[in-house]
C-alpha positions as CSV (number, residue, x, y, z in Angstrom):
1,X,32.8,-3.3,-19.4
2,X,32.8,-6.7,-20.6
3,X,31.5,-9.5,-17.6
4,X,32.1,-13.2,-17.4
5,X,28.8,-13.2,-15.8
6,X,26.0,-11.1,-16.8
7,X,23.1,-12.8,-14.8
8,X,23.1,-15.5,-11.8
9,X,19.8,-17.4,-11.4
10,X,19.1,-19.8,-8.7
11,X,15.7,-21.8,-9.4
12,X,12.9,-21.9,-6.4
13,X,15.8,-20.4,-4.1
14,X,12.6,-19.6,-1.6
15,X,10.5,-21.8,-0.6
16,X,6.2,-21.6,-2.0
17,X,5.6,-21.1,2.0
18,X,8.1,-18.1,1.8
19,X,6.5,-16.4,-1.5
20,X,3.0,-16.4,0.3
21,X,4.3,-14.2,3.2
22,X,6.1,-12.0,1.1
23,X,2.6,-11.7,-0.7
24,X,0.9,-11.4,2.8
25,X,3.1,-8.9,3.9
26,X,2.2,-6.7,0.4
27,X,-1.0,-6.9,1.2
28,X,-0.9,-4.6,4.0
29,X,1.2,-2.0,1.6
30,X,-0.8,0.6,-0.8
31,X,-0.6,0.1,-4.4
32,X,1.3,3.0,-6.7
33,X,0.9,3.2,-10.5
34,X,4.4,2.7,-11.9
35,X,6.7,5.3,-12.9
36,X,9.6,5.7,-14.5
37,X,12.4,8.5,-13.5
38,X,13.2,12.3,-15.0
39,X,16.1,14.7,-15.3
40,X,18.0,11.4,-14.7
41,X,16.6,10.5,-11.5
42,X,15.5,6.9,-11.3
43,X,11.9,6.6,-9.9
44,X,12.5,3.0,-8.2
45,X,14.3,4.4,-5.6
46,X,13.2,4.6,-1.8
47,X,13.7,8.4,-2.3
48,X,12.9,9.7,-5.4
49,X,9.7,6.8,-6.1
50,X,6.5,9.1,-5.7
51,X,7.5,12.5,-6.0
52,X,10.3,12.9,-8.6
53,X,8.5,10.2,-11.1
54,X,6.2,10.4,-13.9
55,X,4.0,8.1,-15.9
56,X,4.8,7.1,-19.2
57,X,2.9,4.3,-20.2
58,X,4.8,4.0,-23.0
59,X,7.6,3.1,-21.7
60,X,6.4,1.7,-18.2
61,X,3.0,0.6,-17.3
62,X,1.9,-1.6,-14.2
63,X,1.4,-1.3,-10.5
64,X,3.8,-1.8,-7.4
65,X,4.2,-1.3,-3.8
66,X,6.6,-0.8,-1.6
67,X,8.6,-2.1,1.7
68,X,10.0,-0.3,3.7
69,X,13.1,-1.4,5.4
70,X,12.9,0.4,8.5
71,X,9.1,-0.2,9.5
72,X,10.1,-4.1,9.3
73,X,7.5,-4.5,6.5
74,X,9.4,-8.0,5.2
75,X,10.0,-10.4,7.5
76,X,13.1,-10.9,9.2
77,X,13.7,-14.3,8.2
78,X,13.1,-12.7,4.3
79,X,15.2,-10.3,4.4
80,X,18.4,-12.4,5.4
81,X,17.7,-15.3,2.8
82,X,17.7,-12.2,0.6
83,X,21.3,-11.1,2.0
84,X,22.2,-14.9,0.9
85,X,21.0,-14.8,-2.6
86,X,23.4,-11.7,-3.4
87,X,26.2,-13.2,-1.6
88,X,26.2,-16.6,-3.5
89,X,25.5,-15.1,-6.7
90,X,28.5,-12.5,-5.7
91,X,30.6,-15.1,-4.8
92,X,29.5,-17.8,-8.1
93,X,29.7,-14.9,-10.5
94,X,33.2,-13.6,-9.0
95,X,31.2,-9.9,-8.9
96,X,33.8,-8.7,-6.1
97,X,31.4,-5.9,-5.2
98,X,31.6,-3.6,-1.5
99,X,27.9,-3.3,-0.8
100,X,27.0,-0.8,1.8
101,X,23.3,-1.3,2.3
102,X,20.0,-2.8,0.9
103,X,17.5,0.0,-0.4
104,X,13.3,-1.0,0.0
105,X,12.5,-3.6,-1.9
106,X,9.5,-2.9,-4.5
107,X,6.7,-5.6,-5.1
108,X,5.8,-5.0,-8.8
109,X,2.1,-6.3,-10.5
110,X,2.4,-6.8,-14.3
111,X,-1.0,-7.4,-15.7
112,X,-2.6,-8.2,-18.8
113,X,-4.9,-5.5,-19.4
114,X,-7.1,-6.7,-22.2
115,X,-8.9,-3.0,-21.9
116,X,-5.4,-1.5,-23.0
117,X,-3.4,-1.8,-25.9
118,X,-0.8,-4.4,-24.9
119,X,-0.4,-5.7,-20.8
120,X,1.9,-4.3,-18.2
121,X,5.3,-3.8,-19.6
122,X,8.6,-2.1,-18.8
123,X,10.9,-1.5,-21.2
124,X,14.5,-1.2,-22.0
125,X,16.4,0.2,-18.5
126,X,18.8,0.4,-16.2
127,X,18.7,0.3,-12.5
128,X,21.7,2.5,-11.8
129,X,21.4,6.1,-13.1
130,X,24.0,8.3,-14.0
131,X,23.8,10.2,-10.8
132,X,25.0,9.4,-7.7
133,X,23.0,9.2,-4.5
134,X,23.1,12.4,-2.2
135,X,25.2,10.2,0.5
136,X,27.8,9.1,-2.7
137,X,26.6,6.1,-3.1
138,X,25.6,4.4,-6.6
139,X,23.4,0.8,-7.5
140,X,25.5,-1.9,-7.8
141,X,23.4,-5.0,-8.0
142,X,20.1,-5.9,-8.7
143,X,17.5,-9.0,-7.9
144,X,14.3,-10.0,-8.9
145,X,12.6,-13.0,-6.6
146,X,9.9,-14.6,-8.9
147,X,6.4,-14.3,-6.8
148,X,4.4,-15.7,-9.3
149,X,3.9,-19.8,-10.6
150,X,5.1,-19.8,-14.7
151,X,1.6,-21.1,-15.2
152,X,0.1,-17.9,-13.7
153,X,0.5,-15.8,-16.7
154,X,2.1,-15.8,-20.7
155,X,4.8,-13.3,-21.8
156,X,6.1,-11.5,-19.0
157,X,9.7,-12.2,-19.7
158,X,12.8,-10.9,-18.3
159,X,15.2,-10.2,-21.1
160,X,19.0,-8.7,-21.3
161,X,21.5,-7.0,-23.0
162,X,25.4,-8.8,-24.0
163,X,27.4,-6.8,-25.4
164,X,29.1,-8.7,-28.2
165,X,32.8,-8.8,-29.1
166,X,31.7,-7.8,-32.5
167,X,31.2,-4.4,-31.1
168,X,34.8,-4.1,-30.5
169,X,35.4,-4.2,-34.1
170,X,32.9,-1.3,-35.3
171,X,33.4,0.6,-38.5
172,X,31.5,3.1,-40.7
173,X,29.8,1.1,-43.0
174,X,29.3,-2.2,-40.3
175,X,25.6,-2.4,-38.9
176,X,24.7,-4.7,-36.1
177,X,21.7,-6.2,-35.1
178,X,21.2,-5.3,-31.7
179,X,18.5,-8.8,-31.7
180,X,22.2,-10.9,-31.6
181,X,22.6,-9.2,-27.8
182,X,19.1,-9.8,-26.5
183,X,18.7,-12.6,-23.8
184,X,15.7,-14.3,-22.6
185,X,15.9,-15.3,-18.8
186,X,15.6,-19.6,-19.0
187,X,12.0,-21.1,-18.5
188,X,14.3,-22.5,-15.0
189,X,13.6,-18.8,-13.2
190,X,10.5,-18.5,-13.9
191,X,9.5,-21.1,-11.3
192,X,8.2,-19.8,-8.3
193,X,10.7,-18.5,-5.6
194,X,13.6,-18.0,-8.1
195,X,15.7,-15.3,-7.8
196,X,17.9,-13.2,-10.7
197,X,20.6,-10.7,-9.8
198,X,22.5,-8.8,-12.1
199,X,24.5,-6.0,-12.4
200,X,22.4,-2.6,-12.0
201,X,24.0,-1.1,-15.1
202,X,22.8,-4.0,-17.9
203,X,19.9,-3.0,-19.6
204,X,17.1,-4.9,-18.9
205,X,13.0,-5.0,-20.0
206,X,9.8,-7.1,-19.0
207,X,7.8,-7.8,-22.4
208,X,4.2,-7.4,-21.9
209,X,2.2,-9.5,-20.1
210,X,-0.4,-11.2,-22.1
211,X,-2.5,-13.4,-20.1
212,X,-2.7,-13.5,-16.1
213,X,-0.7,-11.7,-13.6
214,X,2.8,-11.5,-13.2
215,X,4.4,-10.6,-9.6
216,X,7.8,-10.5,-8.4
217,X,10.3,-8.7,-5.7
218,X,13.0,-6.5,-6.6
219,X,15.9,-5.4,-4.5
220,X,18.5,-3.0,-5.0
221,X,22.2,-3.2,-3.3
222,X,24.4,0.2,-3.2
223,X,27.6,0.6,-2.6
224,X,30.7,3.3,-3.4
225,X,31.0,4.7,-7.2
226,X,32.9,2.6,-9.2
227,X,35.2,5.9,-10.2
């Protein structure tokens, strides 16, 4: 599928006050090690997050928590400036999506980790797994609020994947550089309070933190299959 859009951003769409009660609010929440789905279950999913998950800290390494929509862990005001974020970027981005609900959001902790190989990390992913939920329902849009000051931390950096048009014209012997589809989210997002929503399908990574702490929100929208 080849998108107009492949990413809205929207710099310091909430407000410093606003990040520190989201980070109040996570500190009432127990902290999980991250994990990273099997048998094609995704493990950042309200369902299948602790006990269908593994650890693979080669592909995945760093902490989270997570709210839960109906014990009214985020507040109220949150979780409707959230519900304007995706509608804007739906509406800038012409992603003419039917979204049924809002799964639990997940506060994620990327750190450096100077007593490990490299800092927290996830690599290449996708949000939206080939199966469908048991109610039907697939991902269809992703978001990431930025919890943490640019200043906070070095690497850490949301990257993407375009596909490129020279992939319509493949042959045998042509090679391509898969470097030419790779995009780095602008310095602009990573200011506190700015959000990122994409399509749950684009692959996506977080390059290892290597200094500090990096901590952001992420929110998942479902809706019906798109076939």
């Amino acid at each position: 599928m080849i998108l107009q859009n492949y990413l809205w951003t929207a710099q310091s769409f909430f407000t410093p006050e606003e990040v520190a009660r989201i980070h109040k609010a996570a500190d009432k929440l127990p902290l999980n090690t991250s994990m990273i789905g099997q048998e094609n279950q995704d493990a950042d999913s309200d369902t299948g997050a602790i006990d269908e998950g593994i650890v693979d800290e080669d592909i995945r390494q760093g902490g989270n928590k997570w709210f839960v929509n109906e014990e009214g862990h985020m507040p109220q005001d949150i979780v409707e400036k959230i519900r304007v974020a995706l509608k804007t970027a739906c509406d800038e981005c012409d992603w003419h999506h039917t979204i049924e609900y809002q799964e639990n959001p997940q506060y994620t902790i990327y750190d450096a980790q100077p007593e490990k190989k490299k800092g927290d990390f996830y690599t290449w992913h996708t949000d939206a797994g080939p199966l469908k939920y048991d109610n039907g329902m697939h991902r269809k849009l992703s978001m990431t609020i930025q919890l943490s000051d640019s200043d906070d931390y070095e690497g850490g950096h949301f990257q993407w994947l375009e596909p490129q048009r020279k992939f319509d014209r493949l042959t045998d012997d042509l090679k391509i550089d898969l470097t030419d589809s790779v995009r780095t989210i602008p310095h602009s997002a990573k200011q506190i309070g700015s959000v990122v929503v994409f399509p749950s399908f684009v692959y996506h990574q977080v390059t290892p933190v290597t200094k500090g702490t990096r901590k952001s929100l992420v929110v998942w929208f479902v809706g019906k299959p798109y076939v």
